[in-house]
Every structure is written in structure tokens, then in C-alpha cells.
N, C-alpha and C positions, 0 to 999 in steps of 0.2 A: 695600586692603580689598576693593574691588570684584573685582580679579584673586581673590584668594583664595576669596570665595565663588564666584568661577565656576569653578577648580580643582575645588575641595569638590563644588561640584553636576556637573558632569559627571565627574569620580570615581564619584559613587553611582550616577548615569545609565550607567557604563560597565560598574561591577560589576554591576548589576542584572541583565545579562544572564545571571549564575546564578540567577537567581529562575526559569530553565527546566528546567536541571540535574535536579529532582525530578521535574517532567514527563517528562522524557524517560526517567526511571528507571522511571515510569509506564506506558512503553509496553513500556519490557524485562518488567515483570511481565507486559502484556497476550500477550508471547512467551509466557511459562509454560503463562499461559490456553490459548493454542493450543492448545501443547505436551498439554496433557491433553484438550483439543479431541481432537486429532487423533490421540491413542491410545486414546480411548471409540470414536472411529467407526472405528481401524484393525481394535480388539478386536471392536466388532461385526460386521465384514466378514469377518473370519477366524474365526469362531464359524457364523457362515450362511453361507458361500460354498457350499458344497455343494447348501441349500435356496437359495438367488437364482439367478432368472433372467440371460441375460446383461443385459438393459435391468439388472434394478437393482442388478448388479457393476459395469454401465458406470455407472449414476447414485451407487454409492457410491465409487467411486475419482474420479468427480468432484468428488464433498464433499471427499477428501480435498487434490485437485488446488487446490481452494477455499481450504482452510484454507491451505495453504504458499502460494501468493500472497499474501493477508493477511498471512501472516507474513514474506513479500519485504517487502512492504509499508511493515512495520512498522523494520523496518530500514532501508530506506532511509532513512525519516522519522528514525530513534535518530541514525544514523551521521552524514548528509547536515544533520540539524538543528544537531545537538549543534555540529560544527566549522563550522558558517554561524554560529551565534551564539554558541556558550558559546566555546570551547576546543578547540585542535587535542587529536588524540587520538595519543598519540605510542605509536606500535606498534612500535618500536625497529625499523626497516624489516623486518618479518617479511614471512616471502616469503608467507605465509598475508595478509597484508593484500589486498581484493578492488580491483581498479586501479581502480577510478572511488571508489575513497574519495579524498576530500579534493579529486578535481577536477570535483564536481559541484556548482555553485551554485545561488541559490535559483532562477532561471531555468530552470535542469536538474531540479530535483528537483521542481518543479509539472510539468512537462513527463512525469519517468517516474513520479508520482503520477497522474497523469490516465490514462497505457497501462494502468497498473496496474489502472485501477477498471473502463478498457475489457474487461480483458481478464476478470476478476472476475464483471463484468456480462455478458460475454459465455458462460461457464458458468454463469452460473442462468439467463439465457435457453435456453442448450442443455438443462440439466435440465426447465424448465418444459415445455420441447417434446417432449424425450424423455418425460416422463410421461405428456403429452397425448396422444401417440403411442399408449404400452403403457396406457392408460387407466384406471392409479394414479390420477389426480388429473382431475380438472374443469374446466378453465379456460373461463371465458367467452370470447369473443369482444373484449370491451371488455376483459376484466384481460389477454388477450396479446396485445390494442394497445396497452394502459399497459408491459409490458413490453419489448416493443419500441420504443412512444416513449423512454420511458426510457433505455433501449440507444441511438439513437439521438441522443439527446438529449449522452450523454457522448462520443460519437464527433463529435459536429458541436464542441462544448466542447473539445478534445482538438486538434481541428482549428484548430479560433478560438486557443488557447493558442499553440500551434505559430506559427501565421500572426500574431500578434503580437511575438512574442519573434522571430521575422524579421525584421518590420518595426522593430524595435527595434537591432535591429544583433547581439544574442544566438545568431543561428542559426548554428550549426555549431561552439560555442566549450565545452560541456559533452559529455561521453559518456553 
């Protein structure tokens, strides 16, 4: 009897990791969202490019360089998630398959989550500046110390990630 409910409960304990399956479908819609993201601000850049300066052509091909990170982003997390916990995703070895699927574990993927938000963070730090620059926007002194702490803050984080997963025996085992 004992054997049998322990079968029974780690069964449910094993399936349960499709209770993420919905989530993860959750972030494909957030792809969509982009997706219309990033064709409101393409439409608006190809309707003004004639009136934009090059500052706000360079500050809107920025946004858009923004939105497609987010949407790397997002993927990683779908692809990289899904086959860590639900389910391999069996792509009949399509040669369209991108090679670090299936060989990036959860070590890997906090790892090019963190590059990601570096790099993320390091284009709204560039736009903040470039604004400050062409003198679109205001910034204090104190709010582009907050964003360079900030900035800062994910690169030393990023660092510290790296410098564990080393020390862990994980470095150089994920692409």
C-alpha cells in the first residue's frame, strides 16, 4: 500500500510539470504582442523618416532593435523552458532547428537571460543618452545615475551568475 501511494504521488508530482505548458503558450502570445509592437513603431518610422532627424531615426531603429531582443528573449525562455521541464520538442531533425536548442540547461539559460537584459538595458541607457544629448528629454542627474546604476547593477549580476555557475563545475558545459 505504502509502495503504491508513493508511485501515485510522484506520478502526479512528475505530470505536474504540464501545469507550465500554458505558461509557456503565454509567452508565444507575448511574441504576437511584439509582433504588433514592432510593426506600430516600424509603420511609424516609415511614415516620418523623411521629417526625423538622424538622432530620432537612430533612436527609432533603436526601439525597434529593443523590441527583437525581447523577442530573442522570449524564445529562449519558450524553447530553453518548455524541454528543461515539460517535454522534448521533437522537430523531426529539421535542419531549420537553431543548434543550442535542446543543449542549453537551466544553468545556460539564466546565464544568456542575464546577456539578454544586459544588452536590453544597455539600449535604453543609449537612448536615454542620446536624448539627453539632441535635448528631446530632461534627464536629471540623479535619474541617469539610477540608470546607469541600474545598468550596472545587471552587468556586475551577470558577472556574479557567470562566476558561480564556474565555481559550480557548469562553466563551459552549455552554448
Amino acid at each position: 500500500m505504502g509502495r503504491y501511494l508513493e508511485r501515485l504521488l510522484e506520478g502526479w508530482i512528475f505530470q505536474s510539470r504540464w501545469l507550465m505548458a500554458p505558461m509557456y503558450l503565454g509567452l508565444v502570445g507575448g511574441l504576437f504582442i511584439l509582433l504588433v509592437k514592432f510593426g506600430q513603431e516600424f509603420f511609424h518610422i516609415a511614415v516620418h523618416l523623411a521629417s526625423f532627424s538622424e538622432q530620432e531615426t537612430v533612436l527609432s531603429l533603436l526601439a525597434l532593435v529593443d523590441i527583437t531582443l525581447v523577442g530573442n528573449l522570449l524564445i529562449m525562455v519558450i524553447f530553453s523552458g518548455y524541454e528543461n521541464f515539460v517535454s522534448r520538442i521533437d522537430t523531426a531533425n529539421s535542419e531549420d532547428r537553431p543548434e543550442w536548442m535542446g543543449k542549453v540547461d537551466y544553468s545556460g539559460l539564466k546565464l544568456k537571460l542575464i546577456g539578454s537584459i544586459v544588452a536590453i538595458s544597455a539600449i535604453d541607457l543609449l537612448k536615454a543618452f542620446v536624448h539627453q544629448s539632441s535635448g528631446t528629454a530632461s534627464f536629471s542627474t540623479e535619474q541617469m545615475a539610477w540608470l546607469v546604476g541600474i545598468h550596472l547593477t545587471f552587468i556586475i549580476t551577470g558577472v556574479l551568475f557567470a562566476w558561480m555557475d564556474r565555481i559550480a563545475g557548469h562553466g563551459g558545459g552549455h552554448k
